[in-house]
Backbone as CSV, one residue per row, in Angstrom:
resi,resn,N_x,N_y,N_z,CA_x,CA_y,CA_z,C_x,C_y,C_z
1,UNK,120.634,151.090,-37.207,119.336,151.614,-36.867,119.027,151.229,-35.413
2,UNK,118.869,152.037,-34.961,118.290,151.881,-33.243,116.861,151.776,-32.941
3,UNK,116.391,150.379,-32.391,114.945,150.565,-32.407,114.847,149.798,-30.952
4,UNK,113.410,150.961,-30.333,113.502,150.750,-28.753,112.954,149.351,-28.443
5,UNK,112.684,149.002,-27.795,111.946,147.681,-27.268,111.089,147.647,-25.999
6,UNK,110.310,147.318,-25.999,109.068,147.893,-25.066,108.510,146.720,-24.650
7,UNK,108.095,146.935,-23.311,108.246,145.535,-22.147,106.208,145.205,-22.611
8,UNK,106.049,144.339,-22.436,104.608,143.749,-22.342,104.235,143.923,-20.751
9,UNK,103.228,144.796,-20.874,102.953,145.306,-19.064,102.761,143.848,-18.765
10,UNK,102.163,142.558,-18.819,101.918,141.566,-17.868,103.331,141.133,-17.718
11,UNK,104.040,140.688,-18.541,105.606,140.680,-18.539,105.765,141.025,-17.363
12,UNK,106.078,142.164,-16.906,106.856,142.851,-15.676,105.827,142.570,-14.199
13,UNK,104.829,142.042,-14.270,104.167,140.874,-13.217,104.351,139.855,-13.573
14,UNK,104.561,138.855,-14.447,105.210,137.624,-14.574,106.740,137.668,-13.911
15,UNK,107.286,138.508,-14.422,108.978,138.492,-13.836,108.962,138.739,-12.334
16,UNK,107.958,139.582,-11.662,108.166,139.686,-10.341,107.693,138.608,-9.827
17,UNK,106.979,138.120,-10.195,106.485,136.746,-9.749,106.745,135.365,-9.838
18,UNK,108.145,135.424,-10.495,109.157,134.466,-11.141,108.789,133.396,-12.026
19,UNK,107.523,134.220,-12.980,107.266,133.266,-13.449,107.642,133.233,-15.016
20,UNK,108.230,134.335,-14.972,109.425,134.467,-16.251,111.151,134.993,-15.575
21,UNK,111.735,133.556,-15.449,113.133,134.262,-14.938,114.125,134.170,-16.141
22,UNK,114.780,135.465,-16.334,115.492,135.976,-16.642,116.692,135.660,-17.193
23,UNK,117.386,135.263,-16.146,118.565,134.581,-15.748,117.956,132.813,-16.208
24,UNK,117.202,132.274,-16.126,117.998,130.866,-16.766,116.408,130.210,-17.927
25,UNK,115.572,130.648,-18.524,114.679,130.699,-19.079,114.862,130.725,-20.148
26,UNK,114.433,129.736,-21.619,114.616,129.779,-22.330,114.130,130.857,-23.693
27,UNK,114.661,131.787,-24.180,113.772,132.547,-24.747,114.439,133.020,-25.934
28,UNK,112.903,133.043,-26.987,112.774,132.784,-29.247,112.354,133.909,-28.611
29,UNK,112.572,134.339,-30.201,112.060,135.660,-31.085,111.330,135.133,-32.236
30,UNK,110.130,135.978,-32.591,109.100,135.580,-33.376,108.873,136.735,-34.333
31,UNK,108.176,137.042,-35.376,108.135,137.814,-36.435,106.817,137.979,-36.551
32,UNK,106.210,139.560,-36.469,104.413,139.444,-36.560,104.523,140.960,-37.294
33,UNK,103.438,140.890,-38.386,103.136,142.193,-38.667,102.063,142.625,-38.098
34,UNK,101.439,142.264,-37.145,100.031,142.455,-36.485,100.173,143.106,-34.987
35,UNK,100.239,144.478,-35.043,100.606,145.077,-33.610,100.353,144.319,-32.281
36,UNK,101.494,143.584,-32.164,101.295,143.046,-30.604,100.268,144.408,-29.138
37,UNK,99.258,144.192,-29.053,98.721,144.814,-27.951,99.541,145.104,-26.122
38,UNK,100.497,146.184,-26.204,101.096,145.765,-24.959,100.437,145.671,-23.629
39,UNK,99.333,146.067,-23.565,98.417,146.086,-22.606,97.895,144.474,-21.956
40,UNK,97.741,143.693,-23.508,96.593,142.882,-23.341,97.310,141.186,-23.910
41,UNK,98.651,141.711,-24.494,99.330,140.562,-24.559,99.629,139.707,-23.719
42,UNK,99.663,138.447,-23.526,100.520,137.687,-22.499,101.384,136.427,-22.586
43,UNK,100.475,136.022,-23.893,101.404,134.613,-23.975,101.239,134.314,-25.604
44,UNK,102.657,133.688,-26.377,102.625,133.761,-27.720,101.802,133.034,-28.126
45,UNK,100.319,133.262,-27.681,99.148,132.373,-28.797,98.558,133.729,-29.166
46,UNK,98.611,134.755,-28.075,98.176,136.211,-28.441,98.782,136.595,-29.684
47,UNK,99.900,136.437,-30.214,100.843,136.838,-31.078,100.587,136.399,-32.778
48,UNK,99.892,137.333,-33.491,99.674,136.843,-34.622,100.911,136.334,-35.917
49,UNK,101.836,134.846,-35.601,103.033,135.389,-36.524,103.108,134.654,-38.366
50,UNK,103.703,135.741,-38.784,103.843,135.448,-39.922,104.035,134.184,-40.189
51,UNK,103.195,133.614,-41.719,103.541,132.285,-42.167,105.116,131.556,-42.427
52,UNK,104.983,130.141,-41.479,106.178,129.227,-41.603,106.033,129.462,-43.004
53,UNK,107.750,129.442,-43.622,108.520,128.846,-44.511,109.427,130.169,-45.213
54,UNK,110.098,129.587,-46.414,111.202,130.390,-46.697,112.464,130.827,-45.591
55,UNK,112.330,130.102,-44.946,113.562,130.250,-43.843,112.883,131.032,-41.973
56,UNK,111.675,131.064,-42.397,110.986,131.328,-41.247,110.379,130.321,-40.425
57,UNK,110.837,129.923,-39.981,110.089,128.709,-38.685,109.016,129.399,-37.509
58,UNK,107.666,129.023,-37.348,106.589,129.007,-36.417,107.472,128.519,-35.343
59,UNK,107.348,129.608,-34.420,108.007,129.341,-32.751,109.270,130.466,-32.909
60,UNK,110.175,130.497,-33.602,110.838,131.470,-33.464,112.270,131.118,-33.701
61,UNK,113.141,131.795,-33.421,114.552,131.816,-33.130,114.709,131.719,-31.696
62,UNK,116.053,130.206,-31.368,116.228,130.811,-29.971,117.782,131.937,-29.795
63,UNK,117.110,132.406,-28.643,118.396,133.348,-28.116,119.484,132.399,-27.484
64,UNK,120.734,133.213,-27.923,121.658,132.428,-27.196,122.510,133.316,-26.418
65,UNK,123.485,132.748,-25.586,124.567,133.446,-24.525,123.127,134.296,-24.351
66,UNK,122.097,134.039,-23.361,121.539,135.324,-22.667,122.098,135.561,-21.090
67,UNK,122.100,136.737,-20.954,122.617,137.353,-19.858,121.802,137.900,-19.308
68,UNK,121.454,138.386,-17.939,121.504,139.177,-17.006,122.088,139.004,-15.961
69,UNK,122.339,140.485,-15.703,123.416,140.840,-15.018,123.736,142.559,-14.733
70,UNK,123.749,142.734,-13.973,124.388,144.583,-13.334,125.545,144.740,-13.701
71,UNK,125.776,145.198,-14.787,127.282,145.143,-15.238,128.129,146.714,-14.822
72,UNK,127.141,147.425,-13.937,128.039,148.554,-12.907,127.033,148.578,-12.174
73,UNK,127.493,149.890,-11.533,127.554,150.391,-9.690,125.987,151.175,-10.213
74,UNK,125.266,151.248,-11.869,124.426,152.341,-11.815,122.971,152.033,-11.383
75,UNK,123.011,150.486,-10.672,121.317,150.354,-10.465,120.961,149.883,-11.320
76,UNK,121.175,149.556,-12.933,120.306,149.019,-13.826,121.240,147.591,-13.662
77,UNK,120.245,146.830,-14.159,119.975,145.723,-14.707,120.317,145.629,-16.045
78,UNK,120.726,144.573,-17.146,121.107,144.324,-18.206,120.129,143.097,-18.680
79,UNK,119.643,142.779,-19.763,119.064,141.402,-20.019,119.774,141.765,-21.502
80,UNK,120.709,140.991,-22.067,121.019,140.502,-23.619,121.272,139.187,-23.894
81,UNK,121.671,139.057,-25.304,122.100,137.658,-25.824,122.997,138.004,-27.034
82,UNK,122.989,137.188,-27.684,124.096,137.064,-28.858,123.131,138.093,-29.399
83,UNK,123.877,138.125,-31.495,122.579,138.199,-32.545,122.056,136.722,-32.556
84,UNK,121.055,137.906,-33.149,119.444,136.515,-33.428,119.540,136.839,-34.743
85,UNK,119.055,136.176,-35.836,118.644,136.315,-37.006,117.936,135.603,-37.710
86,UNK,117.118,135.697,-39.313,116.579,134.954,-39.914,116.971,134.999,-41.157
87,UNK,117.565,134.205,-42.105,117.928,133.629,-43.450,116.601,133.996,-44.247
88,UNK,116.528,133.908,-45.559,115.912,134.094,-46.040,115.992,133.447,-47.180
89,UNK,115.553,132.062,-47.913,115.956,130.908,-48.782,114.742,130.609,-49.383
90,UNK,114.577,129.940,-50.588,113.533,130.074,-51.343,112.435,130.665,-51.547
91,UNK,112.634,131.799,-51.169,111.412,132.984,-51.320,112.267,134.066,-49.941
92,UNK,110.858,135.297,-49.816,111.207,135.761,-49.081,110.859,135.902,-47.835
93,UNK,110.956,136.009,-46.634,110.427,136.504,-45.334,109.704,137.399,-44.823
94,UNK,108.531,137.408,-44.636,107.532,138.771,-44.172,106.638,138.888,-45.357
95,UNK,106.034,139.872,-45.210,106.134,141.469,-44.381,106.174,140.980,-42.783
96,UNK,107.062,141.429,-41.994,106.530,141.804,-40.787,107.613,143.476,-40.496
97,UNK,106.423,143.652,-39.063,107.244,144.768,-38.623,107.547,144.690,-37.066
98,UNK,107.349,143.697,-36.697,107.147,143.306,-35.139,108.463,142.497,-34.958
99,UNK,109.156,142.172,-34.186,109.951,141.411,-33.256,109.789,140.631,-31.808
100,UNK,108.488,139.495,-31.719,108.525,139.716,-30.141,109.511,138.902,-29.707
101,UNK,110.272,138.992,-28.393,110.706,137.872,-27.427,109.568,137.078,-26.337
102,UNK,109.945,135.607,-26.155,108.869,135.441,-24.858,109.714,134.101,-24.441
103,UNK,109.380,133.720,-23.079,110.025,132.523,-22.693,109.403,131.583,-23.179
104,UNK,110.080,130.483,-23.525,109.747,129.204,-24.175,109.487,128.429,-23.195
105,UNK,110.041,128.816,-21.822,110.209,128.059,-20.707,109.012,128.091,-19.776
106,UNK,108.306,128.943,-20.074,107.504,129.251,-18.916,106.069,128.974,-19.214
107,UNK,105.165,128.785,-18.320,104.068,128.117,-18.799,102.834,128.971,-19.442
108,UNK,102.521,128.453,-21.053,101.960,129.333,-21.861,103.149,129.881,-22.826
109,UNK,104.124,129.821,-22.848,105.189,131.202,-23.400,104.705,132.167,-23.463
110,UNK,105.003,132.756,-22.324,104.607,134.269,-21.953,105.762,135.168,-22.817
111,UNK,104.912,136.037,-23.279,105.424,137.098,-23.955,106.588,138.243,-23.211
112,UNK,107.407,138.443,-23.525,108.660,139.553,-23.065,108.352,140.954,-23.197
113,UNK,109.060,141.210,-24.572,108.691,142.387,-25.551,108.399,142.495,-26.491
114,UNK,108.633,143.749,-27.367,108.702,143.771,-28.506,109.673,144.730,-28.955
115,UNK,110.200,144.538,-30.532,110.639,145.661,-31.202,109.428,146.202,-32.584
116,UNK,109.806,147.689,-32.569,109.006,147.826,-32.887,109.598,148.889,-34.502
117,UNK,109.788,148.131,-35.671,110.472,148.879,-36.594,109.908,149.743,-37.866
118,UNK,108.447,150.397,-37.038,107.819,151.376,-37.710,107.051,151.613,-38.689
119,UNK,107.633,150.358,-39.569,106.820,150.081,-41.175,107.336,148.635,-41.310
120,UNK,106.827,148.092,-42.148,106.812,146.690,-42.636,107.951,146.382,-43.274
121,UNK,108.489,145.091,-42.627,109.831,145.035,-43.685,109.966,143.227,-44.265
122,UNK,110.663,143.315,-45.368,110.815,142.069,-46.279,112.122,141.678,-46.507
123,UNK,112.768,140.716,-45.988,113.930,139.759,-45.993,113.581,139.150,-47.443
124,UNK,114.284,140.030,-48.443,114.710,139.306,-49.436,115.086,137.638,-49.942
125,UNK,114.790,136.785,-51.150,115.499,135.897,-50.533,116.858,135.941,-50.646
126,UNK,117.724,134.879,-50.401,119.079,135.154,-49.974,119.842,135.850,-48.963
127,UNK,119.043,136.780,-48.593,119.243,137.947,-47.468,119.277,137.357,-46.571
128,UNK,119.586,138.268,-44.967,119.630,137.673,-43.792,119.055,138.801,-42.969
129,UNK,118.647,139.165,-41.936,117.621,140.198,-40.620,117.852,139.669,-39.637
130,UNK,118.669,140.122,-38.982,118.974,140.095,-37.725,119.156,141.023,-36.742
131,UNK,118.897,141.191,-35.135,118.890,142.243,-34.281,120.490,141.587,-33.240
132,UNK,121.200,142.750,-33.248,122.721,142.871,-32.358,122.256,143.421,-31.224
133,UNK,122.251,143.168,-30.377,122.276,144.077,-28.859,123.322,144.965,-28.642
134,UNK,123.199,146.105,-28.728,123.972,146.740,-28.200,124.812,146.719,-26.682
135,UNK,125.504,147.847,-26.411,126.110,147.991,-24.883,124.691,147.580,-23.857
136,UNK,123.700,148.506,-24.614,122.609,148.437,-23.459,121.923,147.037,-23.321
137,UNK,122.221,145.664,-24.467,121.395,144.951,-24.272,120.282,144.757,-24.778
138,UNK,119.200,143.963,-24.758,117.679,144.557,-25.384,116.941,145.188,-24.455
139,UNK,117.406,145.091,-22.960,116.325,145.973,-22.237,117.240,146.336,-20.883
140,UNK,117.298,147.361,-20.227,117.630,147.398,-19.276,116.348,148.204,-18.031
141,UNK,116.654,147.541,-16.931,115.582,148.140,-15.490,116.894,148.267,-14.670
142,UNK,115.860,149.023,-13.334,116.286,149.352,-12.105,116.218,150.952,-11.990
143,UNK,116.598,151.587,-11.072,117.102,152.583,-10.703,116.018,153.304,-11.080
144,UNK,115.058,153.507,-10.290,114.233,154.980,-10.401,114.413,156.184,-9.727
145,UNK,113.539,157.536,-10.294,114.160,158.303,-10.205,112.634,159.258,-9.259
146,UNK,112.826,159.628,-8.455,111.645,160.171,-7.689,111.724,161.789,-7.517
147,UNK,110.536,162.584,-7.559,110.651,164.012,-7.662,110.177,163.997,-6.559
């Protein structure tokens, strides 16, 4: 299943302003069924997330092997990491339908993105939910295109 991921507008003034870098910043994924506001989000206290336990920890998952990097000649930018995932052990996980990322590193944990998977979903227990990055990564920039 392919699901897009969509930048938090203050996000992309935090990053120009280096106050979320990219490249060496530590950054969880969190679980919310409560539409993250992309307008008005900024830092994960904004972020309503689902109750600790059953294999869900308050604060998140961290990302690992994250990258960025221009991995060709096309102008974009790359930001990925490994999979992330969440277990699901004495009960189950959720409802959520949200995914955010945000740096752990930066002051406040400012919010990244989000995924956004349309309807509400429930990690069984025993089960596992996890997001793979594709070729593209979770987000790629650069290269605009002017008429």
């Amino acid at each position: 299943m392919a699901v897009e991921f969509d930048k938090f507008y203050k996000a992309i003034g935090h990053q120009g302003a280096g106050r979320i870098n990219l490249e060496s910043d530590t950054f969880k994924a969190v679980l919310t069924n409560t539409a993250p506001d992309l307008a008005a989000s900024e830092v994960l206290a904004d972020i309503a997330q689902i109750p600790n336990g059953n294999g869900y920890t308050t604060g998140g998952v961290t990302l690992t092997s994250v990258v960025w990097t221009q991995p060709s000649a096309d102008g974009k930018w790359r930001f990925t990491s490994a999979q992330f995932k969440w277990v699901a052990s004495s009960g189950s996980i959720g409802p959520f339908r949200y995914i955010v990322i945000y740096s752990d590193t930066s002051s406040g944990d400012k919010v990244v993105g989000r995924f956004d998977f349309g309807s509400a979903i429930t990690i069984p227990d025993g089960s596992e939910f996890g997001i793979t990055p594709g070729t593209d990564g979770i987000f790629r920039e650069g290269k605009g295109v002017f008429a």
